[in-house]
VEXDREN-2710 file (C-alpha; in Angstrom, 1 decimal):
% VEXDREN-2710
k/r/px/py/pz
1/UNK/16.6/-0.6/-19.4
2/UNK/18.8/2.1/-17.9
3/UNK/21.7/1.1/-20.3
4/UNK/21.6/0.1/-24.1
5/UNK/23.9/-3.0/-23.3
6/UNK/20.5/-4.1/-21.0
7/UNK/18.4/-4.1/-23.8
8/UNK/18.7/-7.5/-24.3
9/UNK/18.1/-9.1/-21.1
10/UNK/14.7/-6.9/-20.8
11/UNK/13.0/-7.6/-24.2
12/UNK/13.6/-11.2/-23.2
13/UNK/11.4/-11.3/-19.7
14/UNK/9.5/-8.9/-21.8
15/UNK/8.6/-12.0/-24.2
16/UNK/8.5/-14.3/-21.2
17/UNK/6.2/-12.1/-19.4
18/UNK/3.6/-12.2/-22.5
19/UNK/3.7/-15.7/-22.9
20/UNK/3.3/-16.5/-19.5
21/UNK/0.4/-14.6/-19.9
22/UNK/-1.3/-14.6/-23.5
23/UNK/0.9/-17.4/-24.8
24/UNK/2.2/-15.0/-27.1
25/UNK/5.8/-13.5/-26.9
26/UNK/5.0/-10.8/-29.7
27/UNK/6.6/-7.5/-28.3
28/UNK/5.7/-4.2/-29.8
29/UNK/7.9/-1.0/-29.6
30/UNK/6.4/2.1/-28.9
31/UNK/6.7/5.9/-28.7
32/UNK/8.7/6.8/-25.9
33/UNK/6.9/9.3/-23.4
34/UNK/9.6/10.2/-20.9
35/UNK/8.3/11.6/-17.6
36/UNK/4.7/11.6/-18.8
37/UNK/1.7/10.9/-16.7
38/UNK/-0.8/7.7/-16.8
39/UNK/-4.2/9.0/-17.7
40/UNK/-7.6/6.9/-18.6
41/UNK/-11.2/7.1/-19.4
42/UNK/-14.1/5.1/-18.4
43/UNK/-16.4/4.5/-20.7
44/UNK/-20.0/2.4/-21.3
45/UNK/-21.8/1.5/-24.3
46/UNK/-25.0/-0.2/-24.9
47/UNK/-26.3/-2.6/-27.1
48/UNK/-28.4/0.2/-28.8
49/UNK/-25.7/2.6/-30.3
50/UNK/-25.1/4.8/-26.6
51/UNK/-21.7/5.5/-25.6
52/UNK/-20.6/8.0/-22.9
53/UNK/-18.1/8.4/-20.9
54/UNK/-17.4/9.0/-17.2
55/UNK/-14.2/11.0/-16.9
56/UNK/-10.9/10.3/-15.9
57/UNK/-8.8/8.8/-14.0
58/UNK/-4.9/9.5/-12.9
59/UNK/-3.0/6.4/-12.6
60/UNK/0.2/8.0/-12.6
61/UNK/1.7/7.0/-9.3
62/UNK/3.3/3.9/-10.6
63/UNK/6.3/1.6/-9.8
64/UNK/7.9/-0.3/-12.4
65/UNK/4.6/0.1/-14.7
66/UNK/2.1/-0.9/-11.5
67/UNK/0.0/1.4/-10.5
68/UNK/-0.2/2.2/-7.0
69/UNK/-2.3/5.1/-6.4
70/UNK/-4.9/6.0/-8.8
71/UNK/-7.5/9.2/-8.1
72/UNK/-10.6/11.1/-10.2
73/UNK/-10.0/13.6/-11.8
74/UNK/-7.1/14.2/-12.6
75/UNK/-5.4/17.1/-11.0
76/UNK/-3.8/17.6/-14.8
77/UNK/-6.6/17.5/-16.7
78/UNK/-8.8/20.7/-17.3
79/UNK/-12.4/20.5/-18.5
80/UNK/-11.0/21.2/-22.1
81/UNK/-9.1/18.6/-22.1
82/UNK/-11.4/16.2/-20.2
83/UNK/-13.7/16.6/-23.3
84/UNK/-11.5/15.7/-25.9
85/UNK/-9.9/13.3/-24.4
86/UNK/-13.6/11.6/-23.4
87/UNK/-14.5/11.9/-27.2
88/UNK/-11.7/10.1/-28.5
89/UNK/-12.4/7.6/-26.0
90/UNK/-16.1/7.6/-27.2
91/UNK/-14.6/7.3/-31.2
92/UNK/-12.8/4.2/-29.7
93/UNK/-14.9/2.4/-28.3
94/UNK/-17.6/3.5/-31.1
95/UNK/-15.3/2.3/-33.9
96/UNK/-15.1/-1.4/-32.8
97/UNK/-19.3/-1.9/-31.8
98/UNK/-17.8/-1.8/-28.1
99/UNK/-20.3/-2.6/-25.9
100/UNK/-20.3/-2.5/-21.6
101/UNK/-17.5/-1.4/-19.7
102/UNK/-14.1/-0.9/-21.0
103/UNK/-11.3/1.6/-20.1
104/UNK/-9.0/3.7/-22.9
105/UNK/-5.9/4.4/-21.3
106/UNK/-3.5/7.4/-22.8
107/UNK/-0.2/8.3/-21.9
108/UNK/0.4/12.3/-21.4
109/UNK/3.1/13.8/-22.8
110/UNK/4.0/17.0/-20.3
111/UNK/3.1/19.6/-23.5
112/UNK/-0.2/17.8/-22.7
113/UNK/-0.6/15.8/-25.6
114/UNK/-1.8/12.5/-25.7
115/UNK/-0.8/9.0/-27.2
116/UNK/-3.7/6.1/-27.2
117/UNK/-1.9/3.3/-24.7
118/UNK/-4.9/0.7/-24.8
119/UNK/-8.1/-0.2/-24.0
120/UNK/-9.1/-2.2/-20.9
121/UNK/-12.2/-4.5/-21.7
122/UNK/-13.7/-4.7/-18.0
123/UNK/-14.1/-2.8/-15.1
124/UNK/-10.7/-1.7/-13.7
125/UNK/-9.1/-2.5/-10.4
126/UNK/-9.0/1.4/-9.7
127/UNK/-13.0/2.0/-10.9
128/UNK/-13.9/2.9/-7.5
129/UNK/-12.6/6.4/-7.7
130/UNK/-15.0/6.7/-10.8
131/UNK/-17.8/5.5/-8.6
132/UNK/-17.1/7.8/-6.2
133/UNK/-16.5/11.2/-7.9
134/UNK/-20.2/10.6/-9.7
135/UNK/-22.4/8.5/-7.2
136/UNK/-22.3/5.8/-9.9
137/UNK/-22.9/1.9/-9.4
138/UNK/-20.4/0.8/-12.3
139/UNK/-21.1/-2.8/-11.8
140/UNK/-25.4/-1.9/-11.6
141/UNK/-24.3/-0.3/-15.4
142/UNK/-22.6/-3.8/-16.5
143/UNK/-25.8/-5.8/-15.0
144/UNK/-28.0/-3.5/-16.8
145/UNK/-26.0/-3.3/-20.4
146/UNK/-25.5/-7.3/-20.0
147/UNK/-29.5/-7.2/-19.9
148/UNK/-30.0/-5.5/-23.0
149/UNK/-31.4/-2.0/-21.4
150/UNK/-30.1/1.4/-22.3
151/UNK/-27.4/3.3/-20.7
152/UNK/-29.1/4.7/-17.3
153/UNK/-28.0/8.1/-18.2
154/UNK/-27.3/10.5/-21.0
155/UNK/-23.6/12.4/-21.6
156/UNK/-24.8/15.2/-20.9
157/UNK/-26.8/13.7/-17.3
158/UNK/-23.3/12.2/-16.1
159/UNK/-21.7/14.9/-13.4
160/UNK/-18.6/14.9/-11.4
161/UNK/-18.3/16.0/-7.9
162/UNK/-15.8/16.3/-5.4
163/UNK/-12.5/14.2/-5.4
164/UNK/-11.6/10.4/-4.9
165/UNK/-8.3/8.9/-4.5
166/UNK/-6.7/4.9/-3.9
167/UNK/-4.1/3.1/-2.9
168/UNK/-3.7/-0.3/-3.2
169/UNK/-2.1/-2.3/-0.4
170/UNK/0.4/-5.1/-1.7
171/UNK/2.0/-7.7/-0.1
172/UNK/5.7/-6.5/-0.4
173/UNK/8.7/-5.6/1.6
174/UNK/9.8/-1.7/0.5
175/UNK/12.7/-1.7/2.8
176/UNK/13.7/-5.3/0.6
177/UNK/13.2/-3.9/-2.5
178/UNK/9.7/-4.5/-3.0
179/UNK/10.2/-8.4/-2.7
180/UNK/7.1/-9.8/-2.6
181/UNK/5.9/-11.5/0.5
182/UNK/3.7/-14.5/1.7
183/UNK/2.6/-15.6/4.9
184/UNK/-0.6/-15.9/7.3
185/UNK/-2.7/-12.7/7.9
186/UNK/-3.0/-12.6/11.7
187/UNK/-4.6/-9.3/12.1
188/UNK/-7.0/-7.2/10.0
189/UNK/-9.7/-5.3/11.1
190/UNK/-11.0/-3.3/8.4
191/UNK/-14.5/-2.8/9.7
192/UNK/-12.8/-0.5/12.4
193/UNK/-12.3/1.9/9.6
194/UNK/-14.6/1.2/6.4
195/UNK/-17.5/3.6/6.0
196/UNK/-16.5/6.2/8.1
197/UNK/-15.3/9.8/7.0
198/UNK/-16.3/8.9/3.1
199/UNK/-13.6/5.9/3.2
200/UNK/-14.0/2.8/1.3
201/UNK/-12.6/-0.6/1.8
202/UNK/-12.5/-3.2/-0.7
203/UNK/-10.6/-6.3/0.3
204/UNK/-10.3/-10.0/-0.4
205/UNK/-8.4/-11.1/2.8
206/UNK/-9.5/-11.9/6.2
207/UNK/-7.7/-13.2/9.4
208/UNK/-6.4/-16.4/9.2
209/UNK/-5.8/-15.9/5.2
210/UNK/-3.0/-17.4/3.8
211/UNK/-1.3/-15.4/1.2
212/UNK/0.7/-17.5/-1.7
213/UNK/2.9/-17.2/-4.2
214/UNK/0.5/-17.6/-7.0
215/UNK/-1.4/-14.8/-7.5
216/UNK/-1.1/-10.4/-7.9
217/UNK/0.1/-9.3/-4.5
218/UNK/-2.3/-7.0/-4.1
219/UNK/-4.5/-7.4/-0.4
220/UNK/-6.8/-4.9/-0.6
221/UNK/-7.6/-0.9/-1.9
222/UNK/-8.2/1.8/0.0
223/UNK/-10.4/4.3/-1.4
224/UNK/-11.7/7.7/0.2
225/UNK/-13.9/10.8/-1.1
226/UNK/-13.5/14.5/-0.2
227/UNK/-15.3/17.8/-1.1
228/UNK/-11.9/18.1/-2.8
229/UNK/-8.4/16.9/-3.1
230/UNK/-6.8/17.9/-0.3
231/UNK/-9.3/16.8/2.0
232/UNK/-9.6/13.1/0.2
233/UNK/-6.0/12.5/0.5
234/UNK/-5.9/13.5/4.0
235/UNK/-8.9/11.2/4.5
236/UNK/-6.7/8.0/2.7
237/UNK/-3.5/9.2/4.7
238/UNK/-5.7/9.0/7.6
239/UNK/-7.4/5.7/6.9
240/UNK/-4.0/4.0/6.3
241/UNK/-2.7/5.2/9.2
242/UNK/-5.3/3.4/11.3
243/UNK/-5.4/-0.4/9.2
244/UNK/-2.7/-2.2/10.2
245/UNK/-2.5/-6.0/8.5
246/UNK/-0.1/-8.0/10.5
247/UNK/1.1/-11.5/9.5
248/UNK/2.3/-10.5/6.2
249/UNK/5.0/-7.0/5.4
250/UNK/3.0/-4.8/3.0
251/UNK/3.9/-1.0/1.4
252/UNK/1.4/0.8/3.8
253/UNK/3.9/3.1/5.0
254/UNK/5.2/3.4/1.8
255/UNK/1.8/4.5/0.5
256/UNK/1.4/7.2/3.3
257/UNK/4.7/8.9/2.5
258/UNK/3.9/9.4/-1.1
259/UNK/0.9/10.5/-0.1
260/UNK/2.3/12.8/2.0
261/UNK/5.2/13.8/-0.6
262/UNK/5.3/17.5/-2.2
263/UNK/5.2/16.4/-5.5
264/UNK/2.1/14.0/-5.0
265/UNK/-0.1/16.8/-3.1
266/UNK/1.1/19.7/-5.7
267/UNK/-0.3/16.8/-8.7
268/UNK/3.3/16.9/-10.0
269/UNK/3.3/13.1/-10.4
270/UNK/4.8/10.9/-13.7
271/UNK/5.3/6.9/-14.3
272/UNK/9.0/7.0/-13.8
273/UNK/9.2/9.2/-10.4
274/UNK/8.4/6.3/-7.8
275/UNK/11.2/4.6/-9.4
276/UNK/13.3/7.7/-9.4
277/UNK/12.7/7.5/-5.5
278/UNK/13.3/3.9/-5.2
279/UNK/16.3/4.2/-6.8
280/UNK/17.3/7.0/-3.7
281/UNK/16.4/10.2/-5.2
282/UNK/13.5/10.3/-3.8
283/UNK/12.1/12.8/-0.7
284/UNK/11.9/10.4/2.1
285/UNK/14.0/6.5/3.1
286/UNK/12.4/3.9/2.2
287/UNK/12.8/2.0/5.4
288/UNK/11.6/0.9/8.4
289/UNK/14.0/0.6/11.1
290/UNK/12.9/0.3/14.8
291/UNK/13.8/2.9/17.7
292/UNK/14.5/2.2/21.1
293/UNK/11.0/2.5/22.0
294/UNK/10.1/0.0/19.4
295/UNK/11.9/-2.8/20.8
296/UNK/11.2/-1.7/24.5
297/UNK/6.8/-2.5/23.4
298/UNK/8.1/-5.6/21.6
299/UNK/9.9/-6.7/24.9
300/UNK/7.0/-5.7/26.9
301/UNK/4.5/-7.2/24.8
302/UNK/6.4/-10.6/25.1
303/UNK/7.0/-10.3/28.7
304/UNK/3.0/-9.9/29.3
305/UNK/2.5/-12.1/26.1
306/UNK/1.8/-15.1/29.0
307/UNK/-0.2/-13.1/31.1
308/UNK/2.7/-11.8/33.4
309/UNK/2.1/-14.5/35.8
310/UNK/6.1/-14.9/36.6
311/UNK/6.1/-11.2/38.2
312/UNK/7.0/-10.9/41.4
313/UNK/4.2/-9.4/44.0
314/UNK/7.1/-7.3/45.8
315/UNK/10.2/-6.4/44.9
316/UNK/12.1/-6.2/42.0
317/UNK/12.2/-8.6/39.0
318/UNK/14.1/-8.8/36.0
319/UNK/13.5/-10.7/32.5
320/UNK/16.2/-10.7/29.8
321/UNK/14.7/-10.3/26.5
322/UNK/16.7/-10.7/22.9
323/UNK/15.2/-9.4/20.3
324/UNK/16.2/-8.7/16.4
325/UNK/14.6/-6.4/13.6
326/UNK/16.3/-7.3/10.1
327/UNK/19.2/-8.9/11.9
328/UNK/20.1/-5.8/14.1
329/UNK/20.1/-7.8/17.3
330/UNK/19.1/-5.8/20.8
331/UNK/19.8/-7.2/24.1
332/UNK/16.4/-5.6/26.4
333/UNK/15.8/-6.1/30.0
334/UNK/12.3/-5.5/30.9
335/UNK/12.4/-4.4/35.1
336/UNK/9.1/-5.2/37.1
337/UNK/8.9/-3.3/40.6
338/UNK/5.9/-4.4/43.2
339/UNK/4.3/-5.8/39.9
340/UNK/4.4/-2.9/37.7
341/UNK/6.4/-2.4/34.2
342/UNK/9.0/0.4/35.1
343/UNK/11.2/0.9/32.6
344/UNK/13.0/-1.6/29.5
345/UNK/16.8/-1.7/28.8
346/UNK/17.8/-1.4/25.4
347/UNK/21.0/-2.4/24.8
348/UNK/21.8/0.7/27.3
349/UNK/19.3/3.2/26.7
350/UNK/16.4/3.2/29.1
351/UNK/13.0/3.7/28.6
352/UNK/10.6/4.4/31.5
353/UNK/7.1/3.8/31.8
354/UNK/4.6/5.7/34.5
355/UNK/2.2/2.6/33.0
356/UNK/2.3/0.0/30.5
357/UNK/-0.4/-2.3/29.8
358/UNK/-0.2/-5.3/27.4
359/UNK/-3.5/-7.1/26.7
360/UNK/-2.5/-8.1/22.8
361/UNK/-3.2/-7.5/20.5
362/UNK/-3.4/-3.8/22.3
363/UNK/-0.4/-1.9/23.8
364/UNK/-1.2/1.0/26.1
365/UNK/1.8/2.8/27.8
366/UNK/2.7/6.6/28.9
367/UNK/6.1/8.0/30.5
368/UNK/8.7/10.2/29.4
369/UNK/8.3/8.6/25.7
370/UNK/4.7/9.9/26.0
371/UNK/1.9/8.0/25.9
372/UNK/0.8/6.1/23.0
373/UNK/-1.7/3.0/21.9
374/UNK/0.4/0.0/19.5
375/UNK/-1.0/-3.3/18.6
376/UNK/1.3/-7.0/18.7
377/UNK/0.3/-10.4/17.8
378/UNK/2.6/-13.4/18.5
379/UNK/3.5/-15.8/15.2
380/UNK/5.6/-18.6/16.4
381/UNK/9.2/-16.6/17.2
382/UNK/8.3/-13.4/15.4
383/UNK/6.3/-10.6/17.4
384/UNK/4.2/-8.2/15.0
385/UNK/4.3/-4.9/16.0
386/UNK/2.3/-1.8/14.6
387/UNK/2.7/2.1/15.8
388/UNK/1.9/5.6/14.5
389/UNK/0.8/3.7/10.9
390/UNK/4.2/1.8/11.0
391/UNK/4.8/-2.0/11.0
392/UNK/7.7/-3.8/12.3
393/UNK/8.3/-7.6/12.6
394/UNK/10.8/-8.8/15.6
395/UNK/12.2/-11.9/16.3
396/UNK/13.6/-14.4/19.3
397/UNK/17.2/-15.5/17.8
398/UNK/17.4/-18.8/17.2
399/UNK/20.9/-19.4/16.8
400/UNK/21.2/-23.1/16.5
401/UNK/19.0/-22.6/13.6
402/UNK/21.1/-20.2/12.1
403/UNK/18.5/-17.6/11.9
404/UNK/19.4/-13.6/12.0
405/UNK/23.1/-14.5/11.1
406/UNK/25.0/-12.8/8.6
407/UNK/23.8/-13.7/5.3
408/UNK/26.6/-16.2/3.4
409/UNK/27.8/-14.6/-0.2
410/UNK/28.6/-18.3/-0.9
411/UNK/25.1/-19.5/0.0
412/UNK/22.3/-18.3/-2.7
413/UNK/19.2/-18.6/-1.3
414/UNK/15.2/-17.9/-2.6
415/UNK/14.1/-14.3/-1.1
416/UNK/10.8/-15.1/-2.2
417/UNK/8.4/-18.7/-2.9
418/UNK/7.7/-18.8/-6.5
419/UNK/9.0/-20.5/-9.7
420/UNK/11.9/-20.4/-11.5
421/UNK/12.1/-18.7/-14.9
422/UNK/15.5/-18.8/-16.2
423/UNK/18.5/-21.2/-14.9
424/UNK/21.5/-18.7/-16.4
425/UNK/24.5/-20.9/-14.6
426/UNK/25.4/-24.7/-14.8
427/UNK/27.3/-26.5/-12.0
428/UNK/31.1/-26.4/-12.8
429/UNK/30.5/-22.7/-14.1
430/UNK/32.3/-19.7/-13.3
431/UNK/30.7/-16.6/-12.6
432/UNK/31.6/-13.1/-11.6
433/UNK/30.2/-10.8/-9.2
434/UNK/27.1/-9.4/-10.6
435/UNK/26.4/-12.3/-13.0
436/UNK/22.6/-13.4/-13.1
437/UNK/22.2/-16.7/-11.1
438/UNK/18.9/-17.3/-11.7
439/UNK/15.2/-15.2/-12.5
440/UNK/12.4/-16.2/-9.9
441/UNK/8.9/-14.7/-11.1
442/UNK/6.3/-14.6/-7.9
443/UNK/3.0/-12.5/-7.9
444/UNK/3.6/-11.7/-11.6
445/UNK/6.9/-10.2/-10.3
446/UNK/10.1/-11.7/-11.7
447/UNK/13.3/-11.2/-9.0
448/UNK/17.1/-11.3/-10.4
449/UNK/19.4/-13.1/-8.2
450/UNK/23.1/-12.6/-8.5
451/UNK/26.2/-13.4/-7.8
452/UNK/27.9/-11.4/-5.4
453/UNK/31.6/-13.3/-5.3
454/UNK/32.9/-14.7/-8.1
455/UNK/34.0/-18.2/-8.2
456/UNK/32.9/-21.5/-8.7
457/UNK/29.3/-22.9/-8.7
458/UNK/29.4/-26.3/-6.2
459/UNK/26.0/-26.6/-5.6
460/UNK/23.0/-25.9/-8.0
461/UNK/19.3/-27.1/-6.7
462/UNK/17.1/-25.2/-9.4
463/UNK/15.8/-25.6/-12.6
464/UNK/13.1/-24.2/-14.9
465/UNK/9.9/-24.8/-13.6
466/UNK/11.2/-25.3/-10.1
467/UNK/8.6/-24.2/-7.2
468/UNK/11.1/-22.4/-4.9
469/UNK/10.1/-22.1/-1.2
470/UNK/11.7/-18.8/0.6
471/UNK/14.8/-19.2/2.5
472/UNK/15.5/-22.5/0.2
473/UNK/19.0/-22.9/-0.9
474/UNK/19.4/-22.9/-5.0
475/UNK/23.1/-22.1/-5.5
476/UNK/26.4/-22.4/-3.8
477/UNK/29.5/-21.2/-5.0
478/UNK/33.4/-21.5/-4.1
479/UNK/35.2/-18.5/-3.9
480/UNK/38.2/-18.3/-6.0
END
């Protein structure tokens, strides 16, 4: 917690968080590493009395403890300290009669010491950087171990070459602070990319997917190999750049600007600096705002969405388009001359097209914009849009429905579907701007609602153990 008076509050969904998941609430305190770096070793053992180890791996691009981009080696680590860090992982897993694959995770302490964090029985979510960086099968190893044979290859056989870094798509709005999101998956293609230019792909999603409440957020990981580190994280920048997944907002662009940040590509990485640039001190906005020419492809994509069958053969035609990104409403006029897409009005400023053609889920256009390639899919009133390695999500105002108004502060409704934790109001109760409402936990995530009047609470539809659907109303209060 940032302040001592928090303390409280966060050793409680500390203690909820482990018995959720071990149905124990035991909480240890340890050593306090600020600003250190995440740093692991695989190892293997044998049932014969073999142990080695396979190097490291740098988890320290993390946001609130969950690591997001992971690579092998470490850009920290020097062979020195590769080796002693690899033989205490070897005494560790030694000492208990470990045996197949586990993972001993340190935390780094920037005078490079290091502080034993865990150990990981299993193969970890980020083990493909390790299979990269040595040519390794890791799961061939547990097969082989789990049949009684001898480690395939000696410590001193086991090699590292070249450099491997991943990034692990989640389902999860950055711009909304990281709320996690469900939904159907209505375009992924990751067979365009997968393969090529030493990129791997290792998903467990496909089009048509639905993706619930009930489990990590995670989508897929994106891992790619270079000759060295440079060229591997322009290989992942690239490869993100060119997988869109539409149907569902994920932190792909967030992914390719911390790729892309000074301190990740200079190794200068800790635990706590994504949430330093979460918080706003970081060197890039975490948003995603469309342009002009953004909601001029949207209205063209919608306009040719039915085939353009309504244009006119001569002449001029006109079709009034509304549109709304985040609730930032745009009024767009798409203008058909002699059957051609000429230019779009948006909301004043006018962007021409020399040619536009709209056969979704691909865009193709050129004019004094440039030229460009974007790809849309239609979901009900929303309009998925994806250009340059950005996704944007627009949508038809419905306002009899009530949708892209200005949110209610008396209205308190579920960002998220998942279940409620904690109820920390009753209905009669006063509270004051800022008071906890309720805690919502979703993809192992837990979400803090609050009030933001203070007055009276009229209305409370929630209780512990209540499956919340998003957008559903939980708590209604009367300002005093």
């Amino acid at each position: 917690p940032a302040r001592p008076d928090d303390f409280a509050a966060a050793l409680e969904s500390a203690r909820r968080e482990a018995e959720n998941a071990f149905g124990d609430p035991t909480v240890l305190l340890e050593r306090l590493v600020e600003d250190g770096r995440h740093i692991e070793i695989q190892v293997f053992a044998d049932g014969h009395g073999n142990v080695v180890h396979l190097g490291e791996r740098d988890c320290s691009a993390q946001r609130r403890h969950q690591k997001v981009i992971e690579e092998a080696p470490s850009p920290f680590v020097d062979p020195g300290m590769r080796a002693a860090m690899g033989a205490d992982a070897v005494k560790a897993a030694r000492a208990v009669g470990y045996r197949g694959a586990g993972t001993v995770e340190f935390i780094v302490a920037a005078d490079r010491r290091y502080y034993f964090l865990e150990m990981n029985t299993r193969l970890q979510v980020e083990h493909p950087v390790t299979e990269m960086v040595t040519g390794l099968d890791l799961v061939e190893w547990q097969l082989r171990v789990a049949a009684g044979e001898h480690l395939p290859l000696t410590q001193e056989e086991i090699a590292l070459s070249g450099h491997a870094v991943e990034a692990r798509i989640y389902a999860e709005d950055p711009a909304a602070g990281f709320q996690p999101q469900t939904g159907g998956i209505r375009y992924w293609r990751p067979r365009d990319v997968g393969g090529c230019d030493g990129v791997r792909i290792d998903d467990g999603i496909a089009e048509g997917f639905a993706v619930s409440p009930f489990y990590d957020p995670m989508l897929a990981k994106v891992i790619a190999r270079g000759r060295d580190r440079a060229e591997a994280i322009a290989r992942l920048d690239a490869a993100l750049g060119n997988l869109p997944i539409l149907g569902v907002r994920t932190n792909r662009a967030f992914l390719r600007d911390v790729l892309r940040s000074d301190a990740f590509r200079e190794g200068r990485m800790s635990t706590r600096l994504l949430d330093h640039w979460v918080a706003g001190e970081g060197p890039f906005a975490i948003t995603d705002r469309a342009e002009a020419l953004d909601f001029a492809l949207a209205a063209g994509a919608l306009a040719f969405a039915g085939g353009g069958d309504w244009f006119r053969s001569t002449g001029i035609a006109e079709c009034p388009i509304v549109l709304s990104d985040r609730g930032e409403r745009r009024n767009c006029t798409v203008r058909i001359a002699r059957g051609r897409l000429v230019s779009i009005d948006v909301e004043g400023e006018t962007v021409a097209f020399d040619g536009f053609a709209a056969r979704l889920p691909h865009i193709s256009w050129s004019g004094a914009a440039g030229a460009g390639r974007a790809l849309a899919v239609c979901d009900g009133r929303d309009l998925w849009l994806d250009r340059d390695g950005r996704t944007l999500v627009f949508s038809e105002p419905d306002d009899l429905a009530g949708r892209d108004l200005p949110a209610d502060p008396s209205r308190v409704v579920s960002p998220v579907s998942g279940l409620i934790r904690v109820v920390a109001v009753e209905l009669g109760g006063e509270v004051e701007i800022g008071q906890t409402l309720l805690v919502i936990e979703a993809m192992k995530m837990e979400t803090v609602l609050q009030a933001t009047i203070g007055g009276t609470v009229r209305t409370l539809r929630a209780s512990v153990g209540w499956q919340a659907r998003a957008g559903e109303l939980l708590v209604e209060i009367e300002a005093r």
